[in-house]
N, C-alpha and C positions, 0 to 999 in steps of 0.2 A: 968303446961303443958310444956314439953320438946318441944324445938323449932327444928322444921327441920333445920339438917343440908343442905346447897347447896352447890352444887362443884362450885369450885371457874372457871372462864371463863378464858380459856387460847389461846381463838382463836387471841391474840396481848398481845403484852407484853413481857417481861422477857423470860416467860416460852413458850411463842409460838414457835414450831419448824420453824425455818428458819426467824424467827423475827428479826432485830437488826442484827447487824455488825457481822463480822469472827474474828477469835482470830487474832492477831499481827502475821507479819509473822518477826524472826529474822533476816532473812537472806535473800537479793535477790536473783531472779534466777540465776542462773551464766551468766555470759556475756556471752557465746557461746550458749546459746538458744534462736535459732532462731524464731523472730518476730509470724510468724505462730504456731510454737510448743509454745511459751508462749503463745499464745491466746488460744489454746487448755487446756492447766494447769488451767487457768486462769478461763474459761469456768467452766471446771470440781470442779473447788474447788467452785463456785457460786451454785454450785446443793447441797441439804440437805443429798440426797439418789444417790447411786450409779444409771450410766444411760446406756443404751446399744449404741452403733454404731451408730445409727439411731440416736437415741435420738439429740447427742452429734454430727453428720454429720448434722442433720437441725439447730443445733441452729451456729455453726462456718462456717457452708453453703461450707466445705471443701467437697473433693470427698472422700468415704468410704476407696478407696484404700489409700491416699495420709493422711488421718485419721490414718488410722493402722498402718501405718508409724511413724509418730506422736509417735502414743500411746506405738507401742515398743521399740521408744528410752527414754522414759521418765518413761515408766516401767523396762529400762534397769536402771536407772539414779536411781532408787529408790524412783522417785515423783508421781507415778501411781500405783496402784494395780488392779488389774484385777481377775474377779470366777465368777462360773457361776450362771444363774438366775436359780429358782426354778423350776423344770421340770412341764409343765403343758399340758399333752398331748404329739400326736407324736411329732417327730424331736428332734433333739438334741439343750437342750437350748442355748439360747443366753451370749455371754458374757458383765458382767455389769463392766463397769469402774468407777474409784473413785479416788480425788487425796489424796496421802498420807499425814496427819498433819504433821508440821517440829513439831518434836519434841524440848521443849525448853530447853537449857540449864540448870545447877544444878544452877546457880548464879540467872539466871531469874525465874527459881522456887521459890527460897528463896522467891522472891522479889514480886512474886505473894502471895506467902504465907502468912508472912507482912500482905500485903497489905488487906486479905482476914479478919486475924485477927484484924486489925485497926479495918476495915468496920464493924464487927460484934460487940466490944466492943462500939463503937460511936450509932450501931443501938440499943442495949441493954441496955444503959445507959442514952444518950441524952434525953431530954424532945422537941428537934426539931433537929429529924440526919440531914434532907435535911439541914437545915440552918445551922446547925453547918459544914455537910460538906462543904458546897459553900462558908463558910468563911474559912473552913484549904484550900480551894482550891484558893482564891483568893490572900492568901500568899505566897500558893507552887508559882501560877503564876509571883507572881510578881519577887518572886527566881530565877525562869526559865531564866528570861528573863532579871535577872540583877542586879533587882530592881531602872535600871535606867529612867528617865523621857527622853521624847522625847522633843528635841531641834527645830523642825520642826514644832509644834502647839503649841498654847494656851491650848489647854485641850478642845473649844467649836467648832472647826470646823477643818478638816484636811482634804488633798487631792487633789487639783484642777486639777491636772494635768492628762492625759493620763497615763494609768499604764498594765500591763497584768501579769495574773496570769495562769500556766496552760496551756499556748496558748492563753488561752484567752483574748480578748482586753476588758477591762475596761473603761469607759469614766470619766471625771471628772465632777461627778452629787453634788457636794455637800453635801453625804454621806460617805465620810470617805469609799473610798476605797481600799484606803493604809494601813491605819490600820487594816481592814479585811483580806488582802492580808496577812500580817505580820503575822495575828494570823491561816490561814491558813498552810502558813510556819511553824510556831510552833506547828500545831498537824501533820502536817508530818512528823516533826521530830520522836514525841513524839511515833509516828507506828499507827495512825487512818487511813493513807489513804484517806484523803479527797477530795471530790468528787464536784465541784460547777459549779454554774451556772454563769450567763453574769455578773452580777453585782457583784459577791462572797460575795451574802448577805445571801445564802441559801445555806449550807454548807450539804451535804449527808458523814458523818463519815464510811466508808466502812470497818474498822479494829478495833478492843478493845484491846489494852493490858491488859487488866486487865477483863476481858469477862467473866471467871469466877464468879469473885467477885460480877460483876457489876449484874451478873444473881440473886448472892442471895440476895443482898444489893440492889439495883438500888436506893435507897434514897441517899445512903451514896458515893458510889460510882461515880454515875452519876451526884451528887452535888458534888461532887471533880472536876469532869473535867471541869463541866460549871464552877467553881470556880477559876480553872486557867483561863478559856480562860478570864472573867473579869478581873483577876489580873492582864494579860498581859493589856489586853484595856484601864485600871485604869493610870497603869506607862507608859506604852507609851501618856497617856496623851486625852484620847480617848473616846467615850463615851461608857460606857460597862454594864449599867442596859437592855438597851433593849435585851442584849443576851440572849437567851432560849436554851434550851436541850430537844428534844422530843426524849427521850430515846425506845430503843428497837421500833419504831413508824412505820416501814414498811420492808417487806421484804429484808435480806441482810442487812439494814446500821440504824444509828440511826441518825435523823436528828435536824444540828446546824441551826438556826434562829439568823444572825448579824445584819438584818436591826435597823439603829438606829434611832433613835427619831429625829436626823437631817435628814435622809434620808426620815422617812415618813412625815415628816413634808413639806418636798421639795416638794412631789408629790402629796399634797394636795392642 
């Protein structure tokens, strides 16, 4: 008996539209855009689908006039496109805005490319990709970052002191979060955009360079990057088993989990 096919569930996931982080952006805004016009970009590249005036006037809570304003110096800039929506009835349709992708580089092409092909040979060959990537990742990390040990701990406890990341003020709970702090630093580098909370135990990854890849691999891939972020944890001396990766896991970002085993253990 022929088994029914089922379509596969894409309401989360990889494949979910607007799931999981934006591509890497190469290059900041330039320093002459101002505060307001960035938060309008900013805005607009957070949407899956292009949005009208309105739309894009309630969510930045700016005035429509002082919006269009906006909108035509950064479609002057070439980081806006603008056409119209589909006529549906009278009046003349609305116009939908959208921010344009930077286009990347031929060097960072390559390097996505690579990258693309790594992921697919390891998924196609491996007897465990995720595990095999999480160990090429916890070497990439440890590369990253030096390969040097940190002189400041033992390896069983780090942190005591007041610290802030982001603006934000950290206390010293006896979870290591200095070492979290660090390894945030290192996927900002890296172009994720990192996004935390009070403790920076709870890491919201906003950016992918590798977003692509990560879409047709996410075994392979997304075990590379938890695999750095260990690798860093490992040589700074740090605890770095309890770090998780809840890839592609919610709207816009993919979300890092650093609470460690001394930190849950604290607040038990």
């Amino acid at each position: 008996m022929e088994k029914k096919r089922t379509t596969p569930d894409v309401s989360t996931g990889p494949e979910a539209p607007g799931w999981g982080p934006l591509p890497a952006v190469p290059d900041a805004p330039p320093p002459l855009l101002s505060g307001a016009r960035r938060t309008v970009l900013e805005t607009l590249e957070s949407y899956a689908a292009p949005v009208t005036l309105a739309e894009l006037g309630e969510a930045t809570a700016l005035h429509v006039n002082t919006l269009r304003e906006h909108l035509d110096g950064l479609e002057g800039d070439g980081r806006v496109r603008r056409r119209r929506a589909v006529p549906s009835g009278r009046g003349r349709p609305a116009w939908l805005y959208e921010a344009v992708v930077a286009t990347p580089g031929r060097r960072a092409m390559e390097h996505a490319g690579l990258a693309t092909a790594l992921a697919a040979a390891i998924h196609r060959t491996s007897a465990d990709p995720r595990a095999d990537a999480i160990e090429a990742g916890v070497a990439w990390g440890r590369e990253l970052v030096g390969g040097t040990t940190d002189d400041t701990t033992d390896g069983t406890t780090a942190g005591t002191t007041d610290d802030s990341v982001g603006g934000v003020r950290v206390g010293g709970d006896g979870g290591d979060p200095e070492g979290r702090r660090r390894v945030v630093a290192l996927l900002d580098e890296l172009g994720f955009a990192p996004e935390i909370d009070s403790t920076v135990s709870d890491v919201r990854l906003t950016r992918c360079p590798l977003l692509d890849a990560a879409r047709r691999y996410p075994d392979v891939v997304c075990g590379v990057h938890l695999g750095i972020v260990r690798g860093a944890l490992q040589t700074w001396g740090r605890p770095a088993e309890g770090a998780e990766l809840l890839a592609f896991s919610e709207p816009g970002a993919c979300r890092l989990r650093l609470a460690s085993a001394s930190l849950e253990g604290s607040a038990s």
